[in-house]
VEXDREN-2710 file (C-alpha; in Angstrom, 1 decimal):
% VEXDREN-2710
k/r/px/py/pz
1/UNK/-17.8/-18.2/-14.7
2/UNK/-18.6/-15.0/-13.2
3/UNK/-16.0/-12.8/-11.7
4/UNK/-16.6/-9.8/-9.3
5/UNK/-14.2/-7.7/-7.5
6/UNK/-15.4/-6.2/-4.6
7/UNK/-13.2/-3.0/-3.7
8/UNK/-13.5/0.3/-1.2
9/UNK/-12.4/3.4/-2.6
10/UNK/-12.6/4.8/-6.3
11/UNK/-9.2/5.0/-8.8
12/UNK/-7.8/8.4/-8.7
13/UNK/-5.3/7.9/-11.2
14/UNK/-4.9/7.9/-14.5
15/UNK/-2.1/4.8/-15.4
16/UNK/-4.4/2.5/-13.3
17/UNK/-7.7/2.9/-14.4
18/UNK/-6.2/2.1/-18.3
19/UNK/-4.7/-0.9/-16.4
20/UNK/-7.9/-2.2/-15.2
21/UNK/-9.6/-1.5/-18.3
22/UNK/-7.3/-3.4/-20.5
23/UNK/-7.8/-6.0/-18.1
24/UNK/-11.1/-5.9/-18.1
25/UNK/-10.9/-6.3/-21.9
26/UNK/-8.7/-8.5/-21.8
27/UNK/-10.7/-10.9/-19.6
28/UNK/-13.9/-10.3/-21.1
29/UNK/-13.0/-13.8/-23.6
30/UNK/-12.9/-15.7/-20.3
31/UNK/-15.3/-15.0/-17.9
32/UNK/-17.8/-12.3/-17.2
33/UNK/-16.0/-9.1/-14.6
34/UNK/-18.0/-7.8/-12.5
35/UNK/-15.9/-4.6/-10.7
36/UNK/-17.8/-3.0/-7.7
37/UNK/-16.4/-0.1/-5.7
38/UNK/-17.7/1.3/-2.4
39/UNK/-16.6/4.7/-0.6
40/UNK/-14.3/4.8/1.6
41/UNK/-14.0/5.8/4.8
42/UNK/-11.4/9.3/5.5
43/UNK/-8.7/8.0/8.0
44/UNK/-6.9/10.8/10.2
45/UNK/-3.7/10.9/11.0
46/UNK/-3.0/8.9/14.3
47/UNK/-5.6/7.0/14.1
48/UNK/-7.1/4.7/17.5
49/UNK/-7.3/1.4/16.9
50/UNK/-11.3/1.9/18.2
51/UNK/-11.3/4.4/15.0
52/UNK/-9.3/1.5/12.8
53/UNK/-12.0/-1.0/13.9
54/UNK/-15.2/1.5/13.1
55/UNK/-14.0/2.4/9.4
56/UNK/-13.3/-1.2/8.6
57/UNK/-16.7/-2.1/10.1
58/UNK/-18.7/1.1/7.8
59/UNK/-16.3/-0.4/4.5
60/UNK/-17.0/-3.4/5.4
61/UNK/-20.7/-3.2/5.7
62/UNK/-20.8/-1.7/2.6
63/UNK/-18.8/-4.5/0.6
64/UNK/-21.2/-7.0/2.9
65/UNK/-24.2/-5.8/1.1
66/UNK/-23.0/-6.7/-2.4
67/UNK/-21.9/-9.9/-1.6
68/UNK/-24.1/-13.2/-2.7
69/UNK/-24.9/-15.9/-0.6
70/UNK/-23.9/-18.4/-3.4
71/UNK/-20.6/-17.0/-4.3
72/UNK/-17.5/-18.3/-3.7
73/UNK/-15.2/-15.4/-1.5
74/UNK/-11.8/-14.8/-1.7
75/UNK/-10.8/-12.5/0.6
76/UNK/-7.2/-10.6/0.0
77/UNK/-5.6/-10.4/3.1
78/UNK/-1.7/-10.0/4.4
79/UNK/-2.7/-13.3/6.9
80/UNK/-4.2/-15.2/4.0
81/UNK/-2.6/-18.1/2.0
82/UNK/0.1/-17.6/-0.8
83/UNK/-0.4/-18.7/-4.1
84/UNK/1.6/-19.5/-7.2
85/UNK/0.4/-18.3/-10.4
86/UNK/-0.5/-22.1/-11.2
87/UNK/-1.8/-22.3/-7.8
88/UNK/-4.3/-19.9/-8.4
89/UNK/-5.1/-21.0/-11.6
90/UNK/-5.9/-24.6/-10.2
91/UNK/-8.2/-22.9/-7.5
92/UNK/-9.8/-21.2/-10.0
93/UNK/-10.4/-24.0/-12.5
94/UNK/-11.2/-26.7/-9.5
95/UNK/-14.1/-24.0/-8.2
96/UNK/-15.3/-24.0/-11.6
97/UNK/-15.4/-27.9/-12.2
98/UNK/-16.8/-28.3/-8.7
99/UNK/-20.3/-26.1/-10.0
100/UNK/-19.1/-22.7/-8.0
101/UNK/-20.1/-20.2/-11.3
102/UNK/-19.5/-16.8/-9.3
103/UNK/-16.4/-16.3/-7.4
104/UNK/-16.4/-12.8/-5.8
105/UNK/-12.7/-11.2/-4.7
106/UNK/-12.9/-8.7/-1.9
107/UNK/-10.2/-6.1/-1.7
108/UNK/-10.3/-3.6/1.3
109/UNK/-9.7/0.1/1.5
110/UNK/-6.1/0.9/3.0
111/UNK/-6.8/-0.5/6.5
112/UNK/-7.8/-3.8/5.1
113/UNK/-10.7/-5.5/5.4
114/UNK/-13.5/-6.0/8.2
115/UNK/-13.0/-9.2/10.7
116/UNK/-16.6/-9.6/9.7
117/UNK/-15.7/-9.8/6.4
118/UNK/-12.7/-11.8/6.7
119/UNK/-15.2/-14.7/8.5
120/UNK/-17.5/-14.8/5.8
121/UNK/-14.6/-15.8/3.4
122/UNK/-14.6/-19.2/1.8
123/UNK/-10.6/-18.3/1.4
124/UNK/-8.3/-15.6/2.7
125/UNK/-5.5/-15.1/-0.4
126/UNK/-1.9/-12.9/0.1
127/UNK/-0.6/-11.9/-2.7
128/UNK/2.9/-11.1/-0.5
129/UNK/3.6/-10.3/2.9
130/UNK/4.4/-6.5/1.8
131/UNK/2.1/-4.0/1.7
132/UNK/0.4/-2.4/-1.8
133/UNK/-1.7/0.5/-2.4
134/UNK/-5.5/-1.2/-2.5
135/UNK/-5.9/0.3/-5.4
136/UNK/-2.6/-1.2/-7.3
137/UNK/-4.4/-4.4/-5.9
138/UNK/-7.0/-4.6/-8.0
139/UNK/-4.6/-4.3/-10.9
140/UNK/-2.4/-7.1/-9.8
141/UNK/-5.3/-8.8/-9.1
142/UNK/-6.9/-8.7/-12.4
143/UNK/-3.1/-9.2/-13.7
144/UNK/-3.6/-12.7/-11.7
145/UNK/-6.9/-13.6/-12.6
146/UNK/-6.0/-12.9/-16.5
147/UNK/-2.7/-14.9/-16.3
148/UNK/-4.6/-17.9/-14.6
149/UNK/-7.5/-18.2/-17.5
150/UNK/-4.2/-18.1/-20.1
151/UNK/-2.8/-21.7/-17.8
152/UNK/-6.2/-22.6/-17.4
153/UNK/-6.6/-22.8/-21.1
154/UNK/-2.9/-24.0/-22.2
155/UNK/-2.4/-20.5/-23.6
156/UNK/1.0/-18.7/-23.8
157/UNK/1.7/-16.8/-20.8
158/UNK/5.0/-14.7/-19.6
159/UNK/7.0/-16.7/-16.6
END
C-alpha cells in the first residue's frame, strides 16, 4: 500500500519534524509514505470571508495538482466522520483488500481545506471536533496511520 499525505504549509519546529520522521521510520515496515507539502497562503488579521475563500482556493489548487485520479482521498475535515482507532484501521485494511493500493490524506493549511477539495474526497475524516494546529495534524495523523498497521497486523499497540 502506498501512503501519501498531502499538507499546505512547511514544519517550523523542531519537536515535530523529529515526530514525523520517527513516524516515517516507523511506518516505513508497512507501507510506502509519501509526505507532500505545498506553500501556504499569508492570512491577515481580520480576514473577509471573500479573502478565506480565495486562499483556500490558491492551497487548494496546489494540493489538487498532486492528487491521483486512482487514489483513494481522505480528506481531514472538522465536518467529516469520527473514527475509532480500530475504525480506522478497518478502513484502512478494507481499502486495501478491496484493490485501492494508494490512499492519499489531505490536510489543509490553518483555514482548512478548499470546498473543491472537500468534493473530490472519497471520505471526509475528523479526528475531533476541536481545533489543532495543521501542522500537529500531520503528526497525529501519522500517530493514527502507524497505530492502525500495528491492529491491522495483530501487533501490540498502547490503548
Amino acid at each position: 500500500m502506498k501512503i501519501s499525505i498531502l499538507t499546505v504549509g512547511k514544519i517550523k519546529e523542531k519537536y515535530l519534524s523529529d515526530a514525523i520522521l520517527e513516524y516515517s521510520k516507523r511506518l516505513s515496515r508497512y507501507c510506502k509514505l509519501d509526505i507532500i507539502q505545498v506553500q501556504d497562503e499569508k492570512t491577515p488579521d481580520k480576514t473577509s470571508d471573500i479573502q478565506i475563500k480565495q486562499i483556500k482556493e490558491k492551497e487548494g489548487a496546489r494540493l489538487s495538482s498532486y492528487i491521483k485520479d486512482d487514489a483513494y482521498v481522505i480528506a481531514l475535515a472538522v465536518d467529516g466522520k469520527q473514527l475509532s482507532s480500530e475504525e480506522l484501521a478497518d478502513k484502512i485494511n478494507s481499502l486495501g483488500i478491496n484493490g485501492e493500493s494508494h490512499i492519499q490524506f489531505l490536510i489543509g493549511g490553518s483555514l482548512g481545506l478548499s470546498d473543491e477539495i472537500l468534493k473530490r474526497a472519497d471520505f471526509k475524516l475528523s479526528f475531533s471536533k476541536m481545533t489543532f494546529p495543521h501542522q500537529l495534524m500531520r503528526v497525529i495523523l501519522l500517530e493514527q496511520i502507524y497505530r492502525s498497521y500495528r491492529i491491522i497486523n495483530n501487533e501490540p499497540y498502547h490503548k
